[in-house]
C-alpha positions in Angstrom: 3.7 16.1 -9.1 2.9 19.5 -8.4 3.1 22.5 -10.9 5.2 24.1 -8.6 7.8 20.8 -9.9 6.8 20.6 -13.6 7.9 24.7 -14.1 11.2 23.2 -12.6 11.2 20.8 -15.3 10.6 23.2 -18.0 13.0 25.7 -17.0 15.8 22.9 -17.3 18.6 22.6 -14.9 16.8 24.1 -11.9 17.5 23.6 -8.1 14.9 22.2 -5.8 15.8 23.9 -3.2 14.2 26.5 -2.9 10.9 26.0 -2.5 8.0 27.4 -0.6 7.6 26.2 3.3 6.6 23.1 4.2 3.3 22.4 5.8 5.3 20.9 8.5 7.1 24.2 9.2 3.9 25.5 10.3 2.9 22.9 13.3 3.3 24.3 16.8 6.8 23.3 18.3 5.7 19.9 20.7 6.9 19.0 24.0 9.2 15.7 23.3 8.8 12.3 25.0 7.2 9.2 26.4 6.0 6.1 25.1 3.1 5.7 22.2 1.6 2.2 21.4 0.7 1.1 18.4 -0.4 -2.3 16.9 0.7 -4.6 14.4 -0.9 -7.2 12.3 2.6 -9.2 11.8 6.2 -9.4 12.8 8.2 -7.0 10.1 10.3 -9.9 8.0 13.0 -7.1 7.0 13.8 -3.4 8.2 15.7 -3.1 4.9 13.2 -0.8 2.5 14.3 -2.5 -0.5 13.7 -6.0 0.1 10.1 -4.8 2.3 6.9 -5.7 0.2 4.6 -6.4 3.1 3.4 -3.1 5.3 4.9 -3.5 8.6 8.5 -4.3 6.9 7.6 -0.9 4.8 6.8 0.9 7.6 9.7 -0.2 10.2 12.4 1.0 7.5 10.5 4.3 7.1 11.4 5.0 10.4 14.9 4.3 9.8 15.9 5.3 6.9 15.1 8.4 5.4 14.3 9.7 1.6 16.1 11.8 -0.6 13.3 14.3 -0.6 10.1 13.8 1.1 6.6 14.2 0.1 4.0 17.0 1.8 1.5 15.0 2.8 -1.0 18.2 2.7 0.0 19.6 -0.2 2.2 16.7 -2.3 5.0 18.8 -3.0 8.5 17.7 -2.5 11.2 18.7 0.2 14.7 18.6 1.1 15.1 15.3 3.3 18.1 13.9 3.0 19.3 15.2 0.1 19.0 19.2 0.7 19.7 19.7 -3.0 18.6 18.5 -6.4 19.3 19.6 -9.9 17.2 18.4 -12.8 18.2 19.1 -16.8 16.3 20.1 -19.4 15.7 17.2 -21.0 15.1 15.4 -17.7 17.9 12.8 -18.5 20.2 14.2 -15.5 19.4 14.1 -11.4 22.0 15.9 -9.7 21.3 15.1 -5.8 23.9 17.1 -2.9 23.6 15.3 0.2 22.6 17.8 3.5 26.0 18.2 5.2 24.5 17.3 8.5 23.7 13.6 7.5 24.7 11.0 9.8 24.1 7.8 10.3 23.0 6.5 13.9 26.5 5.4 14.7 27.4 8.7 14.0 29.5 8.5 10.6 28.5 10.5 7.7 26.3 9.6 5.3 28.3 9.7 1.7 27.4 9.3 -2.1 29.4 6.2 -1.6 26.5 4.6 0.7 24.0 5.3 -2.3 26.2 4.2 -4.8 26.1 0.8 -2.9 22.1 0.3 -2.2 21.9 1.1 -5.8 24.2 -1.5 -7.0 22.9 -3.7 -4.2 19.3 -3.0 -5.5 19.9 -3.2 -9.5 21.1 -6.9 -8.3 19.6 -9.7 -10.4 20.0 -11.9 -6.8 18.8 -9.2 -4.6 15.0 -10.1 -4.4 13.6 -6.6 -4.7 12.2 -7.2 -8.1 9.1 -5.2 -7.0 11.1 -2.1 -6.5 14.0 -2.5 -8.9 11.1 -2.5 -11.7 10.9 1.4 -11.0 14.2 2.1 -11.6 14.9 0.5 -15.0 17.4 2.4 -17.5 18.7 4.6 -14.3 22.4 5.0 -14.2 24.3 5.8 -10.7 27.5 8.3 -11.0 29.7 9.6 -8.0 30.5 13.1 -8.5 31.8 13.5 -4.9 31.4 12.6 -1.3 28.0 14.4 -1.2 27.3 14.8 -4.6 25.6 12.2 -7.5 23.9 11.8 -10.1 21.3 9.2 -11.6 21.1 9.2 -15.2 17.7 8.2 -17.2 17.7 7.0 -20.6 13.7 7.5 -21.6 12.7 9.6 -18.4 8.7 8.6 -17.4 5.7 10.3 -15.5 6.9 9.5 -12.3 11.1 8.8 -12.5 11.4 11.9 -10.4 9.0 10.7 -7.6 11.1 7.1 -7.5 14.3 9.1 -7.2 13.1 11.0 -4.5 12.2 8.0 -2.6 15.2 6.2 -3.0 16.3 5.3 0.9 20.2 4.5 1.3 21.7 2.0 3.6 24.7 2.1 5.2 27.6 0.7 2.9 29.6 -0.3 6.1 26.8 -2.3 7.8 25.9 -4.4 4.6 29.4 -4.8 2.3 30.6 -8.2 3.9 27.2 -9.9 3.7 27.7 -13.5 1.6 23.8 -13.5 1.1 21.9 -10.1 1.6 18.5 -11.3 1.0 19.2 -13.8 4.1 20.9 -11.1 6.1 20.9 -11.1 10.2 21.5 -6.9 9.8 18.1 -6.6 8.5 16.6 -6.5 11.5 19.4 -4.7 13.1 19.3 -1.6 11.4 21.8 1.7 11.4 19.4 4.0 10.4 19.6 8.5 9.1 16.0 8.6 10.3 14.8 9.6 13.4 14.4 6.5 15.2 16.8 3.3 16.2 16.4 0.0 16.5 15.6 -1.5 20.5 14.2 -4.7 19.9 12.1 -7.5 18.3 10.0 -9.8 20.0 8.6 -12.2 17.2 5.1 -12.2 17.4 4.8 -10.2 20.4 6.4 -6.1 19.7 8.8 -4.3 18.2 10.4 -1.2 19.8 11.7 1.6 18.8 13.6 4.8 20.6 13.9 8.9 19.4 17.1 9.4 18.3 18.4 12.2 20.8 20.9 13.2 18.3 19.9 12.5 15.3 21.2 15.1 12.7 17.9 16.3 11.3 16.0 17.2 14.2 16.3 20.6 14.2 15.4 21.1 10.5 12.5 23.1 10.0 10.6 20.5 8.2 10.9 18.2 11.1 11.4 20.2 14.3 7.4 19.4 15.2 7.2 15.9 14.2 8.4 12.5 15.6 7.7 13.8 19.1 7.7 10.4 20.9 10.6 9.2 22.8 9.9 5.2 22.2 7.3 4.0 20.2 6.3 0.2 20.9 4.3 -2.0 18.1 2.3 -5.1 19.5 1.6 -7.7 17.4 -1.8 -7.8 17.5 -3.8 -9.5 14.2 -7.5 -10.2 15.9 -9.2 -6.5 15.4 -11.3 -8.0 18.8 -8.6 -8.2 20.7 -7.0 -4.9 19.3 -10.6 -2.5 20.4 -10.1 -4.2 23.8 -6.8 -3.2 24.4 -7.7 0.3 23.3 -10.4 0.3 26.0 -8.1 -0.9 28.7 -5.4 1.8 27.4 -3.2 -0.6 27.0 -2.8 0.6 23.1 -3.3 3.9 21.6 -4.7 4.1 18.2 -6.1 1.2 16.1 -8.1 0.9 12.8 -11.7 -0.1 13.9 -13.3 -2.7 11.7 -16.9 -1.5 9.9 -18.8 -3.5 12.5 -16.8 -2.2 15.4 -17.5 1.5 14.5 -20.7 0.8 13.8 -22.4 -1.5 16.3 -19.8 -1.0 19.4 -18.3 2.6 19.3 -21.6 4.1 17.6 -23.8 1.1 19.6 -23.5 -0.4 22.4 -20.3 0.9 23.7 -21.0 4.8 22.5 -21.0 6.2 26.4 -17.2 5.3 26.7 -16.4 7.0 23.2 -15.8 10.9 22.6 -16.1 12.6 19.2 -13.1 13.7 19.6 -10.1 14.1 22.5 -11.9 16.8 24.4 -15.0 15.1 25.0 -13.5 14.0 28.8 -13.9 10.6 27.7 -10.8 8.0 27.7 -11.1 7.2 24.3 -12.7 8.7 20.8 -13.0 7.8 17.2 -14.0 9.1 14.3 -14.1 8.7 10.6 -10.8 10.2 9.2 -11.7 11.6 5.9 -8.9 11.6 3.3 -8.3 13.3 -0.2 -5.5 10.4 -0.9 -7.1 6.6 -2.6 -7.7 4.5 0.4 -7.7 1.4 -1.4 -10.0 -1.5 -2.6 -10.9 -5.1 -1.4 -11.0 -7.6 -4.5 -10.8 -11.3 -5.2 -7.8 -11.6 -6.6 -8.6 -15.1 -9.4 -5.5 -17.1 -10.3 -5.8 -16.9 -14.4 -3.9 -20.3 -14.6 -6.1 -22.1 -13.1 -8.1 -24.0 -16.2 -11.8 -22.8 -14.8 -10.8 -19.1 -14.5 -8.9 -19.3 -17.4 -12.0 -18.6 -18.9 -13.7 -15.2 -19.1 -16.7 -16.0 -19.5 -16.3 -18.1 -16.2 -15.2 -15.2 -14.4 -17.8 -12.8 -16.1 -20.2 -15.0 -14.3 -18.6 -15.3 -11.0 -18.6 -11.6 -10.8 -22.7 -11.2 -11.8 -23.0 -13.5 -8.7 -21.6 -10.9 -6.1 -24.2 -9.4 -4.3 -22.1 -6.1 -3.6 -24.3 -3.9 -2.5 -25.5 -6.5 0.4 -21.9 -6.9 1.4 -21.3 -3.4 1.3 -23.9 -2.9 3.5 -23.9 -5.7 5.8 -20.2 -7.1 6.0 -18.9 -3.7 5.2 -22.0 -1.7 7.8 -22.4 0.7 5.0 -18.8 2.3 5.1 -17.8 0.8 1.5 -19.1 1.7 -1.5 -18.4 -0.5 -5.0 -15.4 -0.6 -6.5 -14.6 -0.4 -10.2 -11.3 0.6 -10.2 -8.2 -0.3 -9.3 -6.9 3.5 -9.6 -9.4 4.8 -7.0 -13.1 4.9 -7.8 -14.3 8.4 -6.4 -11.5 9.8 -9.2 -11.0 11.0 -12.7 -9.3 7.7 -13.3 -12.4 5.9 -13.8 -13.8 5.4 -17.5 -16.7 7.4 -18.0 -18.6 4.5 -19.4 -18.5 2.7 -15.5 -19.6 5.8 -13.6 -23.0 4.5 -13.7 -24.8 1.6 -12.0 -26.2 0.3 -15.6 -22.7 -0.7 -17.0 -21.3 -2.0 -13.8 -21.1 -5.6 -12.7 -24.5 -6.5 -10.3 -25.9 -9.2 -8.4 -27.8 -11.1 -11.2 -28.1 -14.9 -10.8 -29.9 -15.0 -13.8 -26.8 -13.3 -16.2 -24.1 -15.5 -13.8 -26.3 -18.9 -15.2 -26.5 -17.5 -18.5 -22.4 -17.0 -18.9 -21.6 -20.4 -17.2 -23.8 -22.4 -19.8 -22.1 -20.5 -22.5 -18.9 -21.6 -20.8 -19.9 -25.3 -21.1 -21.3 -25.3 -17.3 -24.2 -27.9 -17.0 -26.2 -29.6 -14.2 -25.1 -32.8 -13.0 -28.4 -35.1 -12.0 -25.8 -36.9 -9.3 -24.6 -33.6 -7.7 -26.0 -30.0 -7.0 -22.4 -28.2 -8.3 -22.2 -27.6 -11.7 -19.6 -29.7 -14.1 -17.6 -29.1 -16.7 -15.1 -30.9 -19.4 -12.1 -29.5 -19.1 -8.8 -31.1 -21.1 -11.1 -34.6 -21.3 -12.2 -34.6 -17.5 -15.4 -33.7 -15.9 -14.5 -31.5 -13.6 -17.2 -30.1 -10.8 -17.4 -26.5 -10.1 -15.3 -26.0 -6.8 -13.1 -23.3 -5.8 -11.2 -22.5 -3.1 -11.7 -18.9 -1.2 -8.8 -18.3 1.1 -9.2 -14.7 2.9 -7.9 -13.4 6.2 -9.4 -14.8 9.5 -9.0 -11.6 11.4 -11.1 -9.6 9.1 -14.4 -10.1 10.2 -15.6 -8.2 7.4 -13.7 -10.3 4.9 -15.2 -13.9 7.1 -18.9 -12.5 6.3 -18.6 -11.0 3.1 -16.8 -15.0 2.1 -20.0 -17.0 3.8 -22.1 -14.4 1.9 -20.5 -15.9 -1.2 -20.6 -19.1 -0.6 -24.6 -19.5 0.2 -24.7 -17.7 -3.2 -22.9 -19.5 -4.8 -24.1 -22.9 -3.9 -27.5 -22.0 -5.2 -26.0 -21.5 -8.9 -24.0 -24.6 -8.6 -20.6 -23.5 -7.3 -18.9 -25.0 -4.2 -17.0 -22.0 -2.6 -14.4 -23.6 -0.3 -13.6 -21.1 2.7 -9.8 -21.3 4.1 -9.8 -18.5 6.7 -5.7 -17.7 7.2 -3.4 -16.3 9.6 -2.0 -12.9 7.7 1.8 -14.2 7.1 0.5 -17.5 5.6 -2.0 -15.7 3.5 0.6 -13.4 1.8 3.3 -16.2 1.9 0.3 -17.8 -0.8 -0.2 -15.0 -2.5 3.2 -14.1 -3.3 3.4 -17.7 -4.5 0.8 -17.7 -6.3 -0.6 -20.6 -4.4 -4.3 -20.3 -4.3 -7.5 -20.4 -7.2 -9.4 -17.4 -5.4 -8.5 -15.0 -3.0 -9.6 -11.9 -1.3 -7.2 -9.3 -1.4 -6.8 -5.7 -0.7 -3.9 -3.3 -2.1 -3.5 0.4 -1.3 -3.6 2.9 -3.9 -1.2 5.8 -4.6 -1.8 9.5 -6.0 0.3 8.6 -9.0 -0.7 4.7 -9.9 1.6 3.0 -11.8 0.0 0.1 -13.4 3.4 -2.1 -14.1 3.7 -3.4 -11.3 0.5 -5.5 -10.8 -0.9 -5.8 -14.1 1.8 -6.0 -16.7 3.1 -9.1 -18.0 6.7 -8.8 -17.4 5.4 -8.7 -13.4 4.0 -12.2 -13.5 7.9 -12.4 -12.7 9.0 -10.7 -9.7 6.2 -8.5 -9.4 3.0 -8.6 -7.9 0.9 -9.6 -10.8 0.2 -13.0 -9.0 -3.1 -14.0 -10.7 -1.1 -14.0 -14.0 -2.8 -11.5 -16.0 -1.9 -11.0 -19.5 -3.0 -8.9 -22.2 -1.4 -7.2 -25.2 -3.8 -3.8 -24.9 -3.0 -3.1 -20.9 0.7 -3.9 -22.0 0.6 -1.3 -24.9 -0.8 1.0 -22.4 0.8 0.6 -19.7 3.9 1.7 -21.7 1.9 4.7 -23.3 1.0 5.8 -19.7 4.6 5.4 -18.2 5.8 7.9 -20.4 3.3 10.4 -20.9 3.8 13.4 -18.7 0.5 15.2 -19.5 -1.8 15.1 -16.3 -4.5 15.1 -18.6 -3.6 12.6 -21.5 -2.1 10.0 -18.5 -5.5 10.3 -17.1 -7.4 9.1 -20.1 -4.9 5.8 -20.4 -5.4 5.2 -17.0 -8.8 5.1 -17.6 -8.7 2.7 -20.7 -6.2 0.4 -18.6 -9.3 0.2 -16.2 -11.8 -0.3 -18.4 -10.1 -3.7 -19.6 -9.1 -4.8 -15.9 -12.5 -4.4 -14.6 -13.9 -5.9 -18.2 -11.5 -9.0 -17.8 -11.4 -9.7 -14.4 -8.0 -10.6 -13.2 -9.6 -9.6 -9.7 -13.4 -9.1 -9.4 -13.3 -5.4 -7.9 -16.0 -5.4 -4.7 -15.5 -2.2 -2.3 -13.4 0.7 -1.4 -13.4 3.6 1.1 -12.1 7.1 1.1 -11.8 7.5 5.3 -9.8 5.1 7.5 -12.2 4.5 10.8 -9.8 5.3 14.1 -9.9 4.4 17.6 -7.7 7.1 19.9 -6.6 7.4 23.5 -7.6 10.9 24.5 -3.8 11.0 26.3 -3.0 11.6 22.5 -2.4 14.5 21.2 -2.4 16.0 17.5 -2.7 19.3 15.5 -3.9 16.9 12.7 -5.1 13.4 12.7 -4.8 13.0 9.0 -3.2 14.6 6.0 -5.1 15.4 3.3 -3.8 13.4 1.2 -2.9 10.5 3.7 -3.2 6.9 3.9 -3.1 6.2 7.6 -3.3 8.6 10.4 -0.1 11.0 11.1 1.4 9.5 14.2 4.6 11.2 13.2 3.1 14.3 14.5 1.3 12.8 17.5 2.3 14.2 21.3 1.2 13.4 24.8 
């Protein structure tokens, strides 16, 4: 949240619509049309935003459906989207959104306060299963003023109510009203959208396309009038990163994420004659590190707490002093990560003081990892090289399964590296390379002792949703993390509005995390590594404070 927001705030009931131009406004108009290809690691389960919760669902309905406001990706303010109004009270309590007049839906019918009131009572839905998103908007009250005009109402309003009410995206009320079982919908994938795009079609496995829509109602808007240039935009399903870099070199694709080794050995090795720096280098393709202001994200292994051996800290204390990170940083990772030891982004203000130097962090030290295990009861078994243990009357040998994703090559080395580690202390690591949809069909069900798993992070972290308690249920806190301090916390943090006072919890609720080791944090980044046709063309690759690159803004 900007300042340019908070003096909105402290002024009390103050419109938010006024406010200064949009980086957007200031792109060079772009010629509009043909075809950009993009990949895919699996088929989108749902085009519906509030039942998405893996990233190609997330990013399907983001073409669809639009925001209330949007977010500035180079300067994080907020902006009319489709809501051109908002109203905010003093006290915060009161949201007063005006719909833009123009909104339509693709069909061509209006969109009304009547078609929010519906997602919102179809997302505040005990049977609706978007538990993950619903958490945000506990204590929010929906009221219909008029066809354009509502209101959500906040009983204890926290740090970021304003951003989750700005995201909210409406469906149409029409489309979904008769539907027996919405989770199990067949609209979902058939979506009337107020966004810029429409639905074509889905080819499980194999693409989804999507068309401009010609007349879609906000396309002349100054905050949009240079972006979503393409006239079809095609997604292949493509999960091997091999076969994704040769597709970009046949230009049969045109943009992918490179892997670490792929940057390094290929595009900077052995294939560096058919790569440019950058589109005007005559070459067919280019690539470059994208370097972004915005958290990237980290790479963990994610330890299922119920499990009786990692139930145990001092188990996991000395699974994580048998990590060699900086080797897989370096040879996994070709020296593009660095170590992690936050989940709130590790190159920011969010990390305790007390872990900003090497001393205090978790290291490779076989000797400390055998020192915690015998203190855990760990001993050597004259029959068997793997450790045992009694646990609940029964010698149990120290096994684990690692189950990781088989079209990451970095993840497949950086699990081997593990595993010839750990069989020298005793532990039999168990590698179960998986398909993408099956891996997060077992996280989400919790079905696995060890796994290694990446999340995104956001300018404004909210801790709830994956380390609270109450999320062991609907959430995402899938190793079943518990503790009475981040709980405290968490709830401190959620409703403290200071930048700087929210900072300090933030950094307490990482202290613990990486302390207790729900996940062991390994690596991060803070640039995404892209492969481009040159055909391509962009007055900015990435936003300062993005994620991914800005396609959105991409021409031919």
């Amino acid at each position: 949240m900007k300042i340019s927001i908070l003096i909105l705030l402290v002024l009390g009931l103050a419109p938010i619509q006024s406010i200064a131009v949009t980086s957007y406004e200031k792109l060079p108009a772009q010629k509009k049309g043909g075809t950009f290809t993009d990949v895919a690691g699996m088929t989108p389960r749902t085009m519906i935003p509030m039942l998405a919760t893996d990233t190609e669902s997330m990013e399907m309905g983001s073409l669809f459906y639009m925001p209330l406001f949007g977010k500035d990706g180079q300067t994080w303010e907020d902006y009319p989207s489709l809501a051109e109004k908002l109203d905010i009270s003093k006290d915060r309590k009161v949201y007063t959104y005006t719909l833009n007049a123009k909104a339509r839906w693709s069909d061509g019918s209006p969109v009304t306060s009547d078609d929010v009131e519906f997602t919102y009572q179809k997302l505040m839905d005990p049977k609706t299963e978007a538990a993950p998103l619903r958490s945000y908007y506990e204590g929010v009250q929906f009221e219909k003023v008029d066809a354009r005009t509502f209101r959500f109402k906040i009983e204890k309003p926290k740090f970021n109510t304003l951003t989750s009410l700005n995201e909210f995206q409406s469906l149409q009320k029409k489309q979904f009203q008769g539907e027996s079982d919405f989770n199990k919908t067949k609209e979902a994938l058939k979506p009337v959208g107020n966004g810029p795009f429409r639905f074509k079609s889905l080819s499980r496995d194999q693409r989804v396309v999507v068309e401009r829509d010609q007349g879609w109602w906000a396309k002349d808007l100054p905050s949009f009038k240079a972006r979503y240039n393409f006239d079809v935009l095609q997604f292949k399903i493509i999960q091997d990163p091999t076969l994704r870099y040769e597709k970009l070199l046949q230009g049969e694709i045109d943009q992918t994420v490179l892997t670490s080794d792929q940057f390094v050995t290929q595009v900077n090795g052995v294939d560096r004659e058919r790569f440019g720096k950058s589109p005007k280098d005559g070459k067919k393709v280019w690539a470059d590190k994208l370097k972004s202001s915005g958290p990237m994200g980290w790479l963990g292994m994610a330890l299922n707490l119920k499990n009786p051996m990692l139930s145990s800290l001092k188990t996991r204390k000395g699974l994580a002093f048998l990590i060699d990170y900086a080797s897989i940083t370096e040879k996994a990772f070709y020296g593009t990560m660095e170590q992690s030891v936050s989940p709130f982004n590790s190159a920011s203000d969010n990390v305790h003081p007390s872990l900003r130097t090497a001393e205090s962090r978790y290291r490779f030290d076989p000797k400390k990892a055998a020192q915690y295990f015998e203190l855990d009861g760990w001993k050597k078994d004259p029959s068997s090289p793997v450790l045992v243990k009694e646990i609940n009357g029964k010698k149990v040998p120290f096994k684990l399964a690692l189950k990781f994703a088989m079209a990451s090559p970095a993840q497949s080395k950086s699990a081997q590296m593990l595993k010839e580690v750990f069989k020298k202390q005793g532990v039999d690591l168990e590698l179960r390379a998986m398909d993408a949809t099956a891996l997060y069909k077992d996280f989400e069900d919790s079905n696995f002792e060890a796994m290694m798993m990446g999340w995104s992070g956001t300018m404004e972290p909210d801790p709830k949703q994956l380390w609270s308690t109450e999320s062991m249920k609907g959430g995402s806190n899938k190793v079943s993390f518990s503790n009475a301090k981040v709980d405290s916390l968490i709830e401190k943090a959620n409703f403290e509005f200071n930048r700087k006072a929210r900072t300090k919890i933030l950094q307490e609720i990482g202290k613990v995390l990486y302390e207790e080791l729900p996940y062991i944090f390994i690596c991060e980044r803070h640039f995404i590594l892209q492969g481009m046709n040159s055909r391509i063309k962009s007055p900015l690759w990435i936003e300062k404070f993005g994620s991914s690159s800005a396609k959105e803004m991409f021409y031919e």
